[in-house]
C-alpha positions as CSV (number, residue, x, y, z in Angstrom):
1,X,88.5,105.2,116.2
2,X,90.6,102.3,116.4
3,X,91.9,101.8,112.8
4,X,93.7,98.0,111.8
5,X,96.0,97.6,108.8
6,X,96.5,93.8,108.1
7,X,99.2,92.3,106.2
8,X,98.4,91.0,102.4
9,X,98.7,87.7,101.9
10,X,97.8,87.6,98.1
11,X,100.3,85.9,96.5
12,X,103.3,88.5,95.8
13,X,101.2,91.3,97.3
14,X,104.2,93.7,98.3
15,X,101.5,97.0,99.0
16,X,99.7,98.4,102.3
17,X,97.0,100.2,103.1
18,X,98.7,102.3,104.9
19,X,102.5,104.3,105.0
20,X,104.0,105.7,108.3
21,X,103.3,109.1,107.4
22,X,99.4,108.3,106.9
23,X,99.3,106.4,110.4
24,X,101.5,109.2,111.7
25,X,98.5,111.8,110.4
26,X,95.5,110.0,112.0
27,X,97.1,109.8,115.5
28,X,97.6,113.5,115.4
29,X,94.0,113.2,114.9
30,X,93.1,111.4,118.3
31,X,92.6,107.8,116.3
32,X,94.4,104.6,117.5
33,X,96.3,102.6,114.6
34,X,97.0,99.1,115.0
35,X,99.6,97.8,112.0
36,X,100.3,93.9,112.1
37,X,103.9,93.3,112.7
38,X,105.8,93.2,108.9
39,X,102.6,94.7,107.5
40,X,104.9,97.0,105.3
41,X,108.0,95.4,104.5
42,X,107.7,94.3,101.1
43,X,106.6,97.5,100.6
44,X,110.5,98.6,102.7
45,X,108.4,100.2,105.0
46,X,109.5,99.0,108.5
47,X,107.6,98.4,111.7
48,X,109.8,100.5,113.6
49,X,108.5,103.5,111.0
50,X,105.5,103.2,111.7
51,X,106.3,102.6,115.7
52,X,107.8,106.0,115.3
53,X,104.5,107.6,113.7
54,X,102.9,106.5,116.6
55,X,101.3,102.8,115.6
56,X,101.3,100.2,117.8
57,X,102.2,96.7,115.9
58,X,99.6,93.8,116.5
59,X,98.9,90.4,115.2
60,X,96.6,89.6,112.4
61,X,93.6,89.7,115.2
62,X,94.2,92.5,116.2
63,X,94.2,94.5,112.9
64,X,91.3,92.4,111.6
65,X,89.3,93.3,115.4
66,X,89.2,97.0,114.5
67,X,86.1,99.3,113.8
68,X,87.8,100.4,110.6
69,X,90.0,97.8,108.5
70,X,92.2,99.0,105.9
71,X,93.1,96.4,103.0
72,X,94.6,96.7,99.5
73,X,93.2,93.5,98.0
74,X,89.9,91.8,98.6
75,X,90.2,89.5,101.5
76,X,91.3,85.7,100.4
77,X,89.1,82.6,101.4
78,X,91.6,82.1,104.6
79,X,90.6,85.5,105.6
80,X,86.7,85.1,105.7
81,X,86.8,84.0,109.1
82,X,88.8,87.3,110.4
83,X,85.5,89.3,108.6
84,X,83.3,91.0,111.2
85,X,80.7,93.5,111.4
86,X,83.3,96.6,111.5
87,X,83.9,98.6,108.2
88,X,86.2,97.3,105.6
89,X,87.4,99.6,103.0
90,X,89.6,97.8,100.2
91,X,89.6,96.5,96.3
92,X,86.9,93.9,96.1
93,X,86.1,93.8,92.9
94,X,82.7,91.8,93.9
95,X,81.1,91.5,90.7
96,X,83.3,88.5,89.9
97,X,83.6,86.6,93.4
98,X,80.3,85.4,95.0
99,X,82.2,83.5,97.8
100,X,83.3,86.9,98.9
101,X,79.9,88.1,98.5
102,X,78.3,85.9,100.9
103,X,81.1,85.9,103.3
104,X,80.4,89.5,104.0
105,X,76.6,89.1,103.9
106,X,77.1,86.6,106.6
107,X,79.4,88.5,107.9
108,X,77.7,92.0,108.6
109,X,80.6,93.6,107.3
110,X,80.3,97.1,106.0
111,X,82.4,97.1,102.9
112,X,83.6,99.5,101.0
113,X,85.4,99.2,97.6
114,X,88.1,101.0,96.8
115,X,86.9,100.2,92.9
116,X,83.5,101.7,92.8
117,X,84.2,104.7,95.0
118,X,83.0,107.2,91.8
119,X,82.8,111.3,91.9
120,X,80.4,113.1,89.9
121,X,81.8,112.8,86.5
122,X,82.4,109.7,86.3
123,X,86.1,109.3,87.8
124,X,87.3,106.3,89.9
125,X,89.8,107.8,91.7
126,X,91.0,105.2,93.8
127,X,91.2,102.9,91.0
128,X,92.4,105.5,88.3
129,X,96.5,105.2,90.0
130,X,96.0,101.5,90.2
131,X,94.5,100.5,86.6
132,X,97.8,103.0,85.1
133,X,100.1,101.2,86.7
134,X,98.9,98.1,85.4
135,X,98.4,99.5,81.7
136,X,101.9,100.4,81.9
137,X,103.1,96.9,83.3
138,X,100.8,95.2,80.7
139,X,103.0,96.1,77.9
140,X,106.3,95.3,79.8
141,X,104.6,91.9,81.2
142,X,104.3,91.8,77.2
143,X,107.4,92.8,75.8
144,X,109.0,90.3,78.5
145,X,106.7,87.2,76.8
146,X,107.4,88.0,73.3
147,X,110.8,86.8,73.9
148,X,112.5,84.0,72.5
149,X,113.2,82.4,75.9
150,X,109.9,83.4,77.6
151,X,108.2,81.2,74.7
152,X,107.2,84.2,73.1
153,X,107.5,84.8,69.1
154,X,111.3,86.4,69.3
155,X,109.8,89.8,68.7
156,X,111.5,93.0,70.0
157,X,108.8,95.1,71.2
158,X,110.2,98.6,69.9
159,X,111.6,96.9,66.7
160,X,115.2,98.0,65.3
161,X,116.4,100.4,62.4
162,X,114.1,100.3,59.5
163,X,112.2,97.1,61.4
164,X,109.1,98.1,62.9
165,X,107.9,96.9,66.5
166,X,105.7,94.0,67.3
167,X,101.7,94.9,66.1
168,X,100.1,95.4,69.8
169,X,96.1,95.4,70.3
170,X,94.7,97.3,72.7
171,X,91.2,96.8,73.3
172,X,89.7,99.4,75.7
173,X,90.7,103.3,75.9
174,X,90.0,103.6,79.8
175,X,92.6,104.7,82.1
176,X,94.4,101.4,82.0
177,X,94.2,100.7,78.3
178,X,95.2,104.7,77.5
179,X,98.8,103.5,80.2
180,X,99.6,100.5,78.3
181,X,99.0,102.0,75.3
182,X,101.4,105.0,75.9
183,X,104.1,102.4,77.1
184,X,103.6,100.5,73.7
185,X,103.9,103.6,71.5
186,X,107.4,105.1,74.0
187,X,109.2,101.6,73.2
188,X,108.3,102.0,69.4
189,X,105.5,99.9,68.8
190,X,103.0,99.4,65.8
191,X,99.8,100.3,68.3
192,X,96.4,99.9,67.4
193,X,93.5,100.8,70.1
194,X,89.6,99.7,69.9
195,X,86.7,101.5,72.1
196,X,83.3,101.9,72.0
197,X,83.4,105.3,72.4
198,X,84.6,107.7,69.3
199,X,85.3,110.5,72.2
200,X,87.6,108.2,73.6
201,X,89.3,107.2,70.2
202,X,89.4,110.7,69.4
203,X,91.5,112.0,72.5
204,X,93.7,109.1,71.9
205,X,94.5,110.4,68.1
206,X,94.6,114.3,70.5
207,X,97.3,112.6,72.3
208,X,99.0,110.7,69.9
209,X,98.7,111.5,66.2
210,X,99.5,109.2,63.9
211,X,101.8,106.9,66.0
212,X,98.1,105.0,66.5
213,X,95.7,103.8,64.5
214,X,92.6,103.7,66.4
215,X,89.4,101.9,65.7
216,X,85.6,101.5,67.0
217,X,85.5,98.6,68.8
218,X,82.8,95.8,67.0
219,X,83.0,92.0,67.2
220,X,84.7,91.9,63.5
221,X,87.3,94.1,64.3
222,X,88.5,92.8,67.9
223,X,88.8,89.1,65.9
224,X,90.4,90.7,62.8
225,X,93.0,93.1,64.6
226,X,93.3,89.7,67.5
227,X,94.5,87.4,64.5
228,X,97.1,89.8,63.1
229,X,98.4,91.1,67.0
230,X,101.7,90.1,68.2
231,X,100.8,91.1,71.9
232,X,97.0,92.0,72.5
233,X,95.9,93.8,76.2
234,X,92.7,93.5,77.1
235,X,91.7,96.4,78.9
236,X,87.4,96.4,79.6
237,X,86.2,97.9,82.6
238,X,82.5,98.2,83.4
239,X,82.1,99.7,87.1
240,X,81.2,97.2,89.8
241,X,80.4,94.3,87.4
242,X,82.0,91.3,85.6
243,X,84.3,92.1,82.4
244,X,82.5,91.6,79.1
245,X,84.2,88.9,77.3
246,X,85.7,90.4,74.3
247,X,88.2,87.2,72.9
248,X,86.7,84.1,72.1
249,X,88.9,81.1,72.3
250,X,88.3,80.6,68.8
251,X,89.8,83.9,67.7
252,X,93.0,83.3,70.0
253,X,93.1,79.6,68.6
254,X,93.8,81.5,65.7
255,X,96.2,83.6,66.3
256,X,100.3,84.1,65.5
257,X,101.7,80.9,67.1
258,X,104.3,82.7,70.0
259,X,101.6,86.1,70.4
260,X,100.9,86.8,74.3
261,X,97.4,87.9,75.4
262,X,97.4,90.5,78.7
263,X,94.3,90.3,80.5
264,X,94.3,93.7,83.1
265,X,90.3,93.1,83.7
266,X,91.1,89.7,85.2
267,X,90.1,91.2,88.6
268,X,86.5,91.5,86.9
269,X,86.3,88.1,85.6
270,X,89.0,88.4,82.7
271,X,88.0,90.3,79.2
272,X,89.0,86.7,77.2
273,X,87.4,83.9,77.2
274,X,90.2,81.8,78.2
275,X,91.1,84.0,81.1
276,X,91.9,82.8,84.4
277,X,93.6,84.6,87.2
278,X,97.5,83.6,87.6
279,X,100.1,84.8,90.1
280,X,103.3,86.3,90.1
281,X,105.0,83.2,91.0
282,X,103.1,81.6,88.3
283,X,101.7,84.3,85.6
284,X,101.2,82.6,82.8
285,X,99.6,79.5,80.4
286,X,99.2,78.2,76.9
287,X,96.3,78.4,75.0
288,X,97.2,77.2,71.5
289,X,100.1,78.7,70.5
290,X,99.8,81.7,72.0
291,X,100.3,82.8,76.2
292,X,98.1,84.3,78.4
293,X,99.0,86.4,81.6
294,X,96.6,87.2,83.8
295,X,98.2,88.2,86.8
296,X,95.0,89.6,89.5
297,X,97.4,92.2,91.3
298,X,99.7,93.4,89.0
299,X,100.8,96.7,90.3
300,X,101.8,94.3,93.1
301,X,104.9,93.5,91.0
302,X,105.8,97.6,91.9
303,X,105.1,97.7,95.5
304,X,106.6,101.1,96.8
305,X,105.5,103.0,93.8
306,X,102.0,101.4,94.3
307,X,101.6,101.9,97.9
308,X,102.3,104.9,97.8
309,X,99.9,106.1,94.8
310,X,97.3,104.2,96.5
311,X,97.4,105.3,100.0
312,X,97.8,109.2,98.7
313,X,94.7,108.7,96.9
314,X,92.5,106.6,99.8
315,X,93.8,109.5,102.1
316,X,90.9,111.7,102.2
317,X,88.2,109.1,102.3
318,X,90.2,107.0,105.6
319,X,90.3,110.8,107.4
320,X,86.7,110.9,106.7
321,X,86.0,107.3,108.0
322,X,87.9,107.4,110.5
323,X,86.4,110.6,112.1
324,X,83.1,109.9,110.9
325,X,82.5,105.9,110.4
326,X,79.7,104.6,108.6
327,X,78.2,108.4,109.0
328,X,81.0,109.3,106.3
329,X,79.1,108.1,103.8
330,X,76.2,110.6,104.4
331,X,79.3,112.8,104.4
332,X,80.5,112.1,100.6
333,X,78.5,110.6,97.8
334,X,81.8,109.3,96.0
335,X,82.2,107.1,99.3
336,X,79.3,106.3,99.3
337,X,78.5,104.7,96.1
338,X,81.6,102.6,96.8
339,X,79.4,101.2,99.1
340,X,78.8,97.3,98.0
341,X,77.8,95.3,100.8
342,X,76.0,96.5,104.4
343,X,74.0,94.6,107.3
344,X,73.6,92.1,105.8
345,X,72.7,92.9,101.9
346,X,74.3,93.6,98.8
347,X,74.4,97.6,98.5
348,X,76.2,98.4,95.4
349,X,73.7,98.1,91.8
350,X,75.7,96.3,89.8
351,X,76.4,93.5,92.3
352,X,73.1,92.8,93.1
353,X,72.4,92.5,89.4
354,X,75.1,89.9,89.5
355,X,74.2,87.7,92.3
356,X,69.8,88.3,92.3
357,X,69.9,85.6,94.2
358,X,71.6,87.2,97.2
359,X,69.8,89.6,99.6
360,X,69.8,93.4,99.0
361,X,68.9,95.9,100.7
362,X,66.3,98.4,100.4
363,X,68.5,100.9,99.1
364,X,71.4,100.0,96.5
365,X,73.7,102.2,95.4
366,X,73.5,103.4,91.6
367,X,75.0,102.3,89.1
């Protein structure tokens, strides 16, 4: 199979989809890699590595005119005219982003998301590396904004002697919430998590004793722990669909003038009602007296520690595309509920909730 890794043109996107080594192991296999030129180098992954693993390095046709396409992030609005009917396995995070939707409808793109690809229990494992990394930058994005200079309320994260640290929210005990929390309580934090699930609360206190005050998450406590928060990271993720909005404006109208907000589910649609995505150039904005970051590819700010958790993790399921193409997802049922758009139709549950209004096919993927 002839397998193309474009280059990311998100703002500050420094990952790929692909390292030397991983192009290196599906030539061995008989496949054809095409890598466009400078793919890698934010990443410091140079085109000659990737020459030497026995790549050839094309333009941005090229990559995009292969039967299997490789992407981190879901293709921009300047990219819906490179989609085609070839497979496409990246982030989309579609349950937020209807233009993408209908480009790959039209399209006849088979696209699979690296965000709902789901084993048996439960897992996201192509997510799970991804939302860790951003938990843990969360609370440093945090730390950073709390300061003086940053416009933040001059608090030290971790405190100092007989001081405590700054009162930090986190609202959701998933994988990326459970990384921003540990961050918060290494530095020295006063941490505080809310869930809707007591089994989740409760491995937190397993984990963490009494460094963490934990509580069920209900509309009266998000606003009441919210108000007294010096940095508050939202953290929601429901599979597939758009991030339950968890902060009113109201509340964060209300809040410590200088506090920072830190929105991780912002690829979902944002967990705060003031949410909108930002950049890394430009990752934050005011919202009374308090500042919101909502950065839509964070672990972008980490590029070689992200590309490489990322690509060791898609491994197995680009092996089994590669050899097998859209058979592969008859192959695996974790591939194949990350399955969200195909021929034409909306494939993945949750997205067709979203969008009813766009066609589906006979056949959609639980959940």
């Amino acid at each position: 199979m002839r397998i193309g890794v474009p280059a990311e043109i998100k703002n500050r996107e420094t990952r790929v989809a692909l390292t030397p080594e991983g192009a290196a192991r599906l030539t061995r296999a008989g496949h054809e890699v095409v890598v466009q030129a400078g793919a890698g180098a934010a990443s410091f992954l140079t085109d000659e590595a990737y020459r030497e693993a026995g790549a050839r390095m094309g333009t941005v046709a090229d990559a995009w005119g292969a039967e299997l396409v490789l992407k981190v992030k879901e293709p921009v609005p300047q990219e819906y005219g490179l989609l085609s009917d070839n497979i496409l396995f990246t982030f989309l995070h579609l349950g937020a982003n209807e233009p993408l939707a209908r480009a790959l409808i039209d399209a006849g793109t088979t696209a699979i998301s690296y965000d709902t690809v789901q084993i048996d229990d439960g897992t996201l494992p192509l997510l799970t590396p991804m939302s860790e990394i951003a938990g843990r930058l969360a609370t440093l994005e945090g730390a950073h904004h709390l300061l003086s200079p940053a416009g933040g309320r001059g608090v030290l994260l971790g405190g100092v002697g007989e001081l405590p640290g700054a009162r930090v929210v986190v609202i959701g005990a998933g994988v990326a919430g459970r990384a921003a929390l540990a961050e918060a309580v290494a530095l020295g934090a006063d941490a505080v998590v809310l869930d809707l699930d007591e089994s989740r609360l409760a491995s937190v206190r397993d984990a963490h004793g009494d460094r963490v005050r934990t509580e069920l998450s209900t509309a009266a406590t998000v606003e009441r722990e919210v108000m007294s928060a010096d940095l508050v990271i939202g953290a929601v993720l429901v599979p597939g669909r758009p991030a339950p909005k968890v902060v009113s404006h109201a509340t964060v109208e209300r809040m410590r003038p200088g506090s920072v907000l830190v929105d991780i589910a912002i690829d979902q649609g944002g967990c705060f009602e003031d949410s909108r995505p930002t950049t890394h150039d430009d990752p934050v904005f005011r919202v009374a007296g308090s500042t919101l970051y909502c950065v839509a590819n964070m672990p972008g700010a980490v590029g070689a520690t992200a590309t490489a958790a990322l690509t060791h993790a898609t491994a197995v399921y680009v092996d089994l595309l590669a050899e097998h193409g859209r058979g592969a997802l008859t192959l695996d049922s974790a591939l194949a509920r990350g399955l969200n758009v195909d021929a034409g139709s909306l494939r993945y549950r949750a997205v067709a909730q979203a969008f009813p209004h766009l066609p589906s096919g006979d056949s959609v993927v639980a959940p």
